[in-house]
C-alpha positions as CSV (number, residue, x, y, z in Angstrom):
1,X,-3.0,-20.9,-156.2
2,X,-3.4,-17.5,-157.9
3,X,-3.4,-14.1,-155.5
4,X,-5.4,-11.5,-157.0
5,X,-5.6,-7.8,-155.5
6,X,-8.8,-9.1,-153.8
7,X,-6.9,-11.6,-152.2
8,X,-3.9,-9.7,-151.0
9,X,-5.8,-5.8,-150.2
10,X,-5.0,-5.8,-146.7
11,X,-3.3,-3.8,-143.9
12,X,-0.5,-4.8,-141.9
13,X,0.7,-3.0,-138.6
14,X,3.9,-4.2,-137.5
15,X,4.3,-4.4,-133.7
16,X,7.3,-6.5,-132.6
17,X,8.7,-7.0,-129.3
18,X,12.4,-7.2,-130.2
19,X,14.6,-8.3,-127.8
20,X,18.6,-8.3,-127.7
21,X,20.1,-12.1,-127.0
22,X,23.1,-14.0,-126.9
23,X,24.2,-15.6,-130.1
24,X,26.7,-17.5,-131.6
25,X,27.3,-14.4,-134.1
26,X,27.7,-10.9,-133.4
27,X,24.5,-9.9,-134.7
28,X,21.0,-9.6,-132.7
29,X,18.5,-11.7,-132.8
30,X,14.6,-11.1,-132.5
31,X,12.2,-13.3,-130.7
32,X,8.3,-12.5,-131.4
33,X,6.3,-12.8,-128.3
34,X,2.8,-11.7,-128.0
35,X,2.0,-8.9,-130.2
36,X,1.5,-5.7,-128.0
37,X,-1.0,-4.6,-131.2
38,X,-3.5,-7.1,-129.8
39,X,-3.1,-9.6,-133.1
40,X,-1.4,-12.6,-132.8
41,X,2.1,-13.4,-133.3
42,X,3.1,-16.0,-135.7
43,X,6.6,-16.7,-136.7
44,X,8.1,-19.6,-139.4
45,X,11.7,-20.4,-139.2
46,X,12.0,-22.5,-142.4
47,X,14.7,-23.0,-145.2
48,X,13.4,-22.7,-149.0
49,X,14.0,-26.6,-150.6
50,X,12.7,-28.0,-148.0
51,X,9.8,-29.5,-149.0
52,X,8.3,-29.9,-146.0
53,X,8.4,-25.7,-145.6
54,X,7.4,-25.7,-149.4
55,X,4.2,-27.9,-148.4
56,X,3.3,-25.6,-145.5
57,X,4.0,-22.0,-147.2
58,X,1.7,-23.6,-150.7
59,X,-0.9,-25.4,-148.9
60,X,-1.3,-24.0,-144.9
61,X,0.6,-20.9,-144.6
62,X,-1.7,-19.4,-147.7
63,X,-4.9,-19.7,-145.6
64,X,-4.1,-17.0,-143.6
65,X,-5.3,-14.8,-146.7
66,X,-8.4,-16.3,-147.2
67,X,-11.7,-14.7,-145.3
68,X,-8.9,-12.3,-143.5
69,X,-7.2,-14.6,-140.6
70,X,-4.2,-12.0,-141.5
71,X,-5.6,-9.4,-140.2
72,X,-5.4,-10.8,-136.7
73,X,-1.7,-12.2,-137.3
74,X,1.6,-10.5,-137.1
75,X,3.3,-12.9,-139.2
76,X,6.9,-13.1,-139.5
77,X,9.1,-15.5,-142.3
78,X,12.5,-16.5,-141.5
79,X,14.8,-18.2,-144.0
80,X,17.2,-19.7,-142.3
81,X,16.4,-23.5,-141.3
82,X,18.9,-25.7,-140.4
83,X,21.8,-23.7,-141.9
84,X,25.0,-24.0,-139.9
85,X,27.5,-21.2,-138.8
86,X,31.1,-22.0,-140.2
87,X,33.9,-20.2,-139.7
88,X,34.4,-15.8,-140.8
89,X,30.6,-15.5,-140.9
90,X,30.2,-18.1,-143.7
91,X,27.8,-21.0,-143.4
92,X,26.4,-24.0,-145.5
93,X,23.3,-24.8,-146.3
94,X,21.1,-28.0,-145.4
95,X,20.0,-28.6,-149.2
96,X,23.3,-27.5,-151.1
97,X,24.5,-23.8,-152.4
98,X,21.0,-23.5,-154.2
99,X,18.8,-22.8,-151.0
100,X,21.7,-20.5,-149.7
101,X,21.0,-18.5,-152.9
102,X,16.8,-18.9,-152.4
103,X,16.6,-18.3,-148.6
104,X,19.0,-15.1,-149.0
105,X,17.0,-14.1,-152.0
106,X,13.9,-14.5,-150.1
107,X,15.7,-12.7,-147.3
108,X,16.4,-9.7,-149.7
109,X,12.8,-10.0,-150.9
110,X,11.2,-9.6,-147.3
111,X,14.3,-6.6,-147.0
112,X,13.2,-4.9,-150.1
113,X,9.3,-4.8,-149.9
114,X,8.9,-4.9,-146.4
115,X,4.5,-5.3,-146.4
116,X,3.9,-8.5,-146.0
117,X,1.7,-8.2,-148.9
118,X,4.5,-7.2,-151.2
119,X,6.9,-10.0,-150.3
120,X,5.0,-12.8,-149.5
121,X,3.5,-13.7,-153.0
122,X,7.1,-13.6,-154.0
123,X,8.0,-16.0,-151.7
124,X,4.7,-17.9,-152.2
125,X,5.7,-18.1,-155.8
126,X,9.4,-19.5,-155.3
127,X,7.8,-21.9,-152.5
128,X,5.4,-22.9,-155.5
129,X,8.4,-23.8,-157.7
130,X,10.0,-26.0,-154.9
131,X,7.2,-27.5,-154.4
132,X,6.5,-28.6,-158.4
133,X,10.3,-29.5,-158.1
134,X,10.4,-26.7,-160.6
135,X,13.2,-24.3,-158.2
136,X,15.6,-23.6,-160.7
137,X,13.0,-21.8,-162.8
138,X,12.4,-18.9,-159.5
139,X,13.8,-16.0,-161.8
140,X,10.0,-16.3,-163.5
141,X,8.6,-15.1,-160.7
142,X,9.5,-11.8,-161.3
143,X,7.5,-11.6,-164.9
144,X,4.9,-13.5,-163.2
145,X,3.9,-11.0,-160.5
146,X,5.6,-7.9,-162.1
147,X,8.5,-7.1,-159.7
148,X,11.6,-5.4,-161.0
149,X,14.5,-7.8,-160.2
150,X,17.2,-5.5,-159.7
151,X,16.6,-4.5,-155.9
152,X,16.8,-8.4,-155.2
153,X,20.1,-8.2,-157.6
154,X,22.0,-5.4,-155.8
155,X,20.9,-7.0,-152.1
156,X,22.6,-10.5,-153.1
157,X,25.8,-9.1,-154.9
158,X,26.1,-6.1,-152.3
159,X,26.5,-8.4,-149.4
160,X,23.6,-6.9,-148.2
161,X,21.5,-10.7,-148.2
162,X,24.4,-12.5,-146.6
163,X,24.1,-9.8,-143.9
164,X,20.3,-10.5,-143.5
165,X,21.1,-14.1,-143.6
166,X,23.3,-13.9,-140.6
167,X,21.1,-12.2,-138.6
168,X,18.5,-14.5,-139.2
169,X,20.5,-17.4,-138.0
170,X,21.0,-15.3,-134.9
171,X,17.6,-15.1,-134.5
172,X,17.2,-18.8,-134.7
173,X,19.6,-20.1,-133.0
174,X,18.3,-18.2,-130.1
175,X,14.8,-19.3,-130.1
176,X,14.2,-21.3,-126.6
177,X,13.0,-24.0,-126.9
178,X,15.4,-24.6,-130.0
179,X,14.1,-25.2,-133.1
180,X,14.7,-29.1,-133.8
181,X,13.7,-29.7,-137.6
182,X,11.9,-26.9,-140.2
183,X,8.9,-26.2,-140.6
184,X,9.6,-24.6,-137.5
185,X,5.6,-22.9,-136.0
186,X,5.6,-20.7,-133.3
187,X,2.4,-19.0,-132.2
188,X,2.6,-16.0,-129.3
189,X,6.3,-17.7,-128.5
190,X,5.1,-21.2,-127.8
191,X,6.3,-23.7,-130.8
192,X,3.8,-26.3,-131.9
193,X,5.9,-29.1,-133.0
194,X,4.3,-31.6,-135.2
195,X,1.2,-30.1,-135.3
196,X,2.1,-27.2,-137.2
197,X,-0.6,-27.9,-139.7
198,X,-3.1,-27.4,-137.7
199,X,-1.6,-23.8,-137.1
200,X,-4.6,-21.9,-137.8
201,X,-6.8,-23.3,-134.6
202,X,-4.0,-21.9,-132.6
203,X,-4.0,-18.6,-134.0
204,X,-7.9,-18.4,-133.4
205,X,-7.6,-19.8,-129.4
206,X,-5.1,-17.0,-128.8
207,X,-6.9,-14.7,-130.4
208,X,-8.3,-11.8,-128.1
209,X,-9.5,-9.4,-130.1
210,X,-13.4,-8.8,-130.4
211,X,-13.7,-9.3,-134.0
212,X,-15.2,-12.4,-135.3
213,X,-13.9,-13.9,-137.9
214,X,-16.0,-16.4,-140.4
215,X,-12.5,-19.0,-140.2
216,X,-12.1,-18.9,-136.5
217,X,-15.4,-20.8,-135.7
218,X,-15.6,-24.1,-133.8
219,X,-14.6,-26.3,-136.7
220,X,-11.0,-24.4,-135.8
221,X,-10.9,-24.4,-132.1
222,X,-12.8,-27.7,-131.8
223,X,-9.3,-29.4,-133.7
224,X,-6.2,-28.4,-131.3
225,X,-5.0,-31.5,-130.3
226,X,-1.9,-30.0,-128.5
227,X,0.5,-32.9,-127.1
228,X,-0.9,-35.4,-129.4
229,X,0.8,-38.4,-130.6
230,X,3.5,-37.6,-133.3
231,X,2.5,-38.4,-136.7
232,X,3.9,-41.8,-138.1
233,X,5.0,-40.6,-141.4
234,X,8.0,-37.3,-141.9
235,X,6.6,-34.2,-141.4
236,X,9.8,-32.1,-141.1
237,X,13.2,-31.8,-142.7
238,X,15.4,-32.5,-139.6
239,X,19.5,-31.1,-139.3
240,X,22.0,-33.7,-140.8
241,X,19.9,-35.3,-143.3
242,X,21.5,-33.9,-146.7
243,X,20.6,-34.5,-149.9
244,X,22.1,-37.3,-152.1
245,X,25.5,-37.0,-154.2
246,X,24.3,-36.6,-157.3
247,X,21.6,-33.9,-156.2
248,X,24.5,-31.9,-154.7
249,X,26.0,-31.8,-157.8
250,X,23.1,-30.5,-159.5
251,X,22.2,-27.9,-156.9
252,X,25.9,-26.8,-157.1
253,X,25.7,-26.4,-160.6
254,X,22.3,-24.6,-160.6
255,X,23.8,-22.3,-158.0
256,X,26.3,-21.4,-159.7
257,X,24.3,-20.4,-163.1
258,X,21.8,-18.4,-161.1
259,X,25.1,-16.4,-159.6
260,X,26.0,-16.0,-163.2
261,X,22.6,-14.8,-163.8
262,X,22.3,-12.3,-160.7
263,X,25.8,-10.9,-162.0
264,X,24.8,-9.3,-165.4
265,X,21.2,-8.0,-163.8
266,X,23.5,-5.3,-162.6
């Protein structure tokens, strides 16, 4: 899907409720409750190959732009997933070195154009690229949608993105209830499990505002189905299922030629 000025002309107020919590790190972490702006809080703790996170940010997560849902929304993207802590504030990834590189790039991304309208096409277009099982082409995106390169560039070889990184794993390893696979959907702090998918009706039933809204109309609210019977085929990518030897090898190889690459930027 294409994102044209028309799609993307919109105004985002910011208006977090940040809270300080125990974690496993030294860094805070942030838990998004109910937005005190009177728009609706949406958070998605997710790691970049996923393909289950790929599927909801190409096909789901985009809808919020159509016939303005995001101007009820505080939405907030956390790329982090089922990472794990290891030891000096290093940590592997679920899916190999190349999603450490993509979820801290999309970290930087989200760092270095902090409107929402200025990072997520980015990340919609790297999502796109997972999803076509096209990832280690990402660098395109920046011709594609006109960025300069070199702020992401000096974030990842500053240290800067590892930084970020950390303090999103802070912020999800703190979530309560804990996160148990990725896609990971919370609306106004209350995850919604399997049903993640069907995101949008929740967004509209906590909706409070007085505006009405051509998408939140009883098609939407008529579909919650919260509680319902989990689906019989995988919706998520769950902690401990890694990818096969040989596509380790390749993401360890394409890792390390997209370092190579994010070297001589600067």
């Amino acid at each position: 899907m294409a994102f044209s000025s028309k799609t993307l002309s919109f105004s985002l107020g910011v208006c977090f409720s940040l809270f300080l919590l125990w974690s496993p790190t030294s860094y805070s972490a942030r838990i998004f409750l109910p937005s005190e702006s009177g728009k609706v809080s949406l958070a998605l703790y997710y790691e970049s190959l996923c393909p289950y996170s790929a599927n909801f940010i190409v096909n789901y997560l985009v809808k919020l732009f159509e016939d303005d849902l995001i101007s009820i929304v505080d939405l907030n993207l956390v790329p982090w997933g089922n990472a794990k802590l290891r030891s000096n504030d290093t940590f592997d990834c679920q899916h190999g070195p190349s999603e450490c590189l993509l979820n801290t790039v999309e970290a930087c991304a989200i760092e270095t154009w902090p409107a929402l309208n200025d990072h997520f096409p980015f990340i919609y277009c790297i999502e796109s690229l997972v999803y076509e099982h096209k990832y280690p082409q990402w660098e395109s995106c920046y011709e594609k949608l006109g960025l300069n390169s070199t702020p992401i560039a000096e974030c990842y070889n500053s240290g800067l993105g590892k930084e970020l990184e950390l303090q999103y794993a802070a912020e999800t390893n703190a979530l309560q209830p804990p996160h148990q696979y990725v896609p990971w959907v919370v609306v106004d702090g209350q995850p919604l499990y399997e049903d993640y998918e069907n995101f949008l009706s929740y967004v509209c039933n906590a909706y409070n505002g007085t505006d009405v809204l051509k998408a939140c109309n009883e098609v939407y609210l008529n579909t919650i189905q919260m509680g319902r019977a989990k689906p019989s085929h995988s919706v998520a990518c769950k902690e401990g299922k890694m990818p096969a030897f040989f596509g380790r090898i390749r993401s360890t190889i394409t890792s390390w030629m997209s370092q190579v690459n994010l070297a001589f930027w600067i």
